[in-house]
RODO-2510 file (C-alpha; in nm, 4 decimals, decimal comma):
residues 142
     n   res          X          Y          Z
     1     x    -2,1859     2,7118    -3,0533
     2     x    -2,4398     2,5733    -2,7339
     3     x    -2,3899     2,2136    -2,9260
     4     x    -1,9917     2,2064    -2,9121
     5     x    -1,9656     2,3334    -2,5444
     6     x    -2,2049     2,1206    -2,4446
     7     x    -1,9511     1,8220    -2,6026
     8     x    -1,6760     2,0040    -2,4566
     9     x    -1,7757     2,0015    -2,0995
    10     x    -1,9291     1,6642    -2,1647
    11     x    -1,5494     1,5683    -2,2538
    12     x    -1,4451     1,7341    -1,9423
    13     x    -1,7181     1,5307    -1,7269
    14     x    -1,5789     1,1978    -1,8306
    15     x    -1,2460     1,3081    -1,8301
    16     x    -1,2763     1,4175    -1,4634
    17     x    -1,3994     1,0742    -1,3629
    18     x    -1,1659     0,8819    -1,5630
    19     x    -0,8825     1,0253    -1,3339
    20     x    -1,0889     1,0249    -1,0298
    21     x    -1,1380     0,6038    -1,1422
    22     x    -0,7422     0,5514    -1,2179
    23     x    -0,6522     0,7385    -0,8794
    24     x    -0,8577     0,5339    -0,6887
    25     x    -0,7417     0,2188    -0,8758
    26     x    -0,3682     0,2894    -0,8213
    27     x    -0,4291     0,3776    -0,4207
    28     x    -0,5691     0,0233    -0,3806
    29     x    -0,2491    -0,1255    -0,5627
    30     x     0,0216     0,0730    -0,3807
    31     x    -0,1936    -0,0091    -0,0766
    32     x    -0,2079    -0,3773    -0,1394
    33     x     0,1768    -0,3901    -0,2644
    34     x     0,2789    -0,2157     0,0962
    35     x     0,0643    -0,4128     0,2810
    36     x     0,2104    -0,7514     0,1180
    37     x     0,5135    -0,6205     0,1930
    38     x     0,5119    -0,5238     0,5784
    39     x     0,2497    -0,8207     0,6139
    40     x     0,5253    -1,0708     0,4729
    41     x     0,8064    -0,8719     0,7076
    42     x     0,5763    -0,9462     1,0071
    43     x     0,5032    -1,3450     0,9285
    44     x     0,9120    -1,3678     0,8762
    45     x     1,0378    -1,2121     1,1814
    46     x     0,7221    -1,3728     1,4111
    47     x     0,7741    -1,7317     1,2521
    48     x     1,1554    -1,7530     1,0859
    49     x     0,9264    -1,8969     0,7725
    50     x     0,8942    -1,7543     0,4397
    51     x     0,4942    -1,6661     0,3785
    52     x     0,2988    -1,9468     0,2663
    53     x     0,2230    -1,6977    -0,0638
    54     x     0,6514    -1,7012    -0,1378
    55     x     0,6488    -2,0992    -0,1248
    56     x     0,2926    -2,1672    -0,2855
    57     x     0,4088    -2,3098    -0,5821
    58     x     0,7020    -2,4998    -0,4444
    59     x     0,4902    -2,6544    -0,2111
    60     x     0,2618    -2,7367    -0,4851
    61     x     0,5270    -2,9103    -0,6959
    62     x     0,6389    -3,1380    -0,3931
    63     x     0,2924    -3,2363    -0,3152
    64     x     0,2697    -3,3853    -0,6915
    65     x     0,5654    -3,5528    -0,6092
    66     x     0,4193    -3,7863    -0,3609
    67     x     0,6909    -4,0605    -0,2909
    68     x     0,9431    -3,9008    -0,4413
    69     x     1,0143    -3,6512    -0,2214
    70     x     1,4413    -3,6932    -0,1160
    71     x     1,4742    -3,7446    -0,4890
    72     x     1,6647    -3,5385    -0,7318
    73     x     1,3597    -3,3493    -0,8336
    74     x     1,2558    -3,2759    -0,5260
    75     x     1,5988    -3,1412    -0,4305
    76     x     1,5926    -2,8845    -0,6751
    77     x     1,2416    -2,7520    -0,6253
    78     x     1,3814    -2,7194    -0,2479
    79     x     1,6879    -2,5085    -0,3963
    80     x     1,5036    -2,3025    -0,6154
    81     x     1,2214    -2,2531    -0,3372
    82     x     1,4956    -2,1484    -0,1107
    83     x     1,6961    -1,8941    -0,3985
    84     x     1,3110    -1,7571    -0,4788
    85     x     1,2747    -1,6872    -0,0757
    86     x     1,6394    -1,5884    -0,0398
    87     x     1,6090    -1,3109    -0,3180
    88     x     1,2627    -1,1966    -0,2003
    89     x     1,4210    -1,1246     0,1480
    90     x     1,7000    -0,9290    -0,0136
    91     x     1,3989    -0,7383    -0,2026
    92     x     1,2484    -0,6861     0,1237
    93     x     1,5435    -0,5672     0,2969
    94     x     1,5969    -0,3216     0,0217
    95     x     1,2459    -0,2057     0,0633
    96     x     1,2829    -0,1196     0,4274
    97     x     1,5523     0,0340     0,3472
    98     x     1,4323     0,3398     0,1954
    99     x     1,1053     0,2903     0,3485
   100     x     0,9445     0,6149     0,4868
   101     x     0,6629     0,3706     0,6269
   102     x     0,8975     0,3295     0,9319
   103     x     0,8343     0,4484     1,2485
   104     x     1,1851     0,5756     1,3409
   105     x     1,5081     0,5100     1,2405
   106     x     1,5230     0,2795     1,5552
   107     x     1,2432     0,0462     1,4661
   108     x     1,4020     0,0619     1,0879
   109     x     1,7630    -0,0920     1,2565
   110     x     1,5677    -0,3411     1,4474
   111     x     1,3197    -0,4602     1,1480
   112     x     1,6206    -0,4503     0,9260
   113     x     1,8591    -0,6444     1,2038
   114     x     1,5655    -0,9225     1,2737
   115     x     1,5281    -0,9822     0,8536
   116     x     1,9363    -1,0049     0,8018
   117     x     1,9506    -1,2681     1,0893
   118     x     1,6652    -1,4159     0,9679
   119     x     1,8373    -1,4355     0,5891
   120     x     2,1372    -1,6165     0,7402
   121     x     1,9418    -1,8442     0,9037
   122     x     1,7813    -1,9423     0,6077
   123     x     2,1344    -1,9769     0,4016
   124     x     2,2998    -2,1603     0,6684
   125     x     2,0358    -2,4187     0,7798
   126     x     1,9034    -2,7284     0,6232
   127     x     1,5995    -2,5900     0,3931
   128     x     1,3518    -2,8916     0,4730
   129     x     1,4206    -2,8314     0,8495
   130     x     1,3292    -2,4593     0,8126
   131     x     0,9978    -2,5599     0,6369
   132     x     0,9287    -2,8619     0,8611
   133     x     0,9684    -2,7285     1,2097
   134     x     1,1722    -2,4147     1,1718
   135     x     1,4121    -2,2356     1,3662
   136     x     1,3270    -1,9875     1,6968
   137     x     1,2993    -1,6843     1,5473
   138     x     1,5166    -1,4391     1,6474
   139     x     1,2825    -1,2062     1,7998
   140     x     1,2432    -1,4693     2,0661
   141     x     1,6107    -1,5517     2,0623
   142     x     1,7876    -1,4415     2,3598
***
C-alpha cells in the first residue's frame, strides 16, 4: 500500500509540473504573438511601411534578382509582397478589432482609422515607391 501511494503522488508531482511547464510555455507565445502584433501596428502607423519581418522574403527574392529587377519576375514578387502585406493589415485590423488590449474605445477608433488609411495608401500607390521612400504617414499628415 506505502509503495503505490508513493507512485501515486509521485504521478501527481510530475503531473503538477508538467502543467506548471505548458502554462508557462503558452504565456510566452500569446505574449510574443501580441507583442508582434501591436509591435507591427506601431512600425505601420510611425513609418507607412510594412515591418521588415512581413517583406523578409520578398526582399530576399529581389536581392537574388540582381539586374533583373523591372522584369516580369520581379513584378510579381512586388504583387505578391504587396497582397501578403495587404492581407496581413486586414488581419491586423481584425485583431484590433476585438482587441481588449486597447486602451479605450477612443484610442481603438484612432489605431483602427490610422491602419485603414494606411491600407489605402498601400492599394492606391505605386508598391516600389512605398518600399523605396514611402509615403508621410498619416499620423504626421495634416
Amino acid at each position: 500500500m506505502l509503495k503505490l501511494s508513493l507512485i501515486f503522488l509521485a504521478f501527481i508531482a510530475v503531473f503538477v509540473l508538467l502543467l506548471r511547464v505548458a502554462v508557462i510555455w503558452m504565456g510566452k507565445i500569446t505574449g510574443k504573438y501580441v507583442g508582434e502584433k501591436h509591435k507591427a501596428a506601431e512600425t505601420i502607423i510611425n513609418t507607412g511601411k510594412p515591418p521588415t519581418t512581413w517583406i523578409y522574403n520578398s526582399a530576399k527574392k529581389m536581392a537574388e534578382l540582381k539586374e533583373d529587377a523591372r522584369g516580369p519576375t520581379a513584378v510579381k514578387i512586388k504583387e505578391k509582397a504587396r497582397n501578403i502585406c495587404l492581407k496581413r493589415l486586414e488581419g491586423l485590423i481584425k485583431y484590433f478589432k476585438t482587441s481588449p488590449l486597447c486602451r479605450d474605445e477612443e484610442t481603438r477608433k484612432i489605431l483602427l482609422d490610422e491602419l485603414s488609411k494606411v491600407g489605402q495608401t498601400w492599394r492606391e500607390k505605386d508598391w516600389e515607391e512605398i518600399m523605396a521612400i514611402g509615403p508621410t504617414p498619416p499620423s504626421l499628415q495634416t
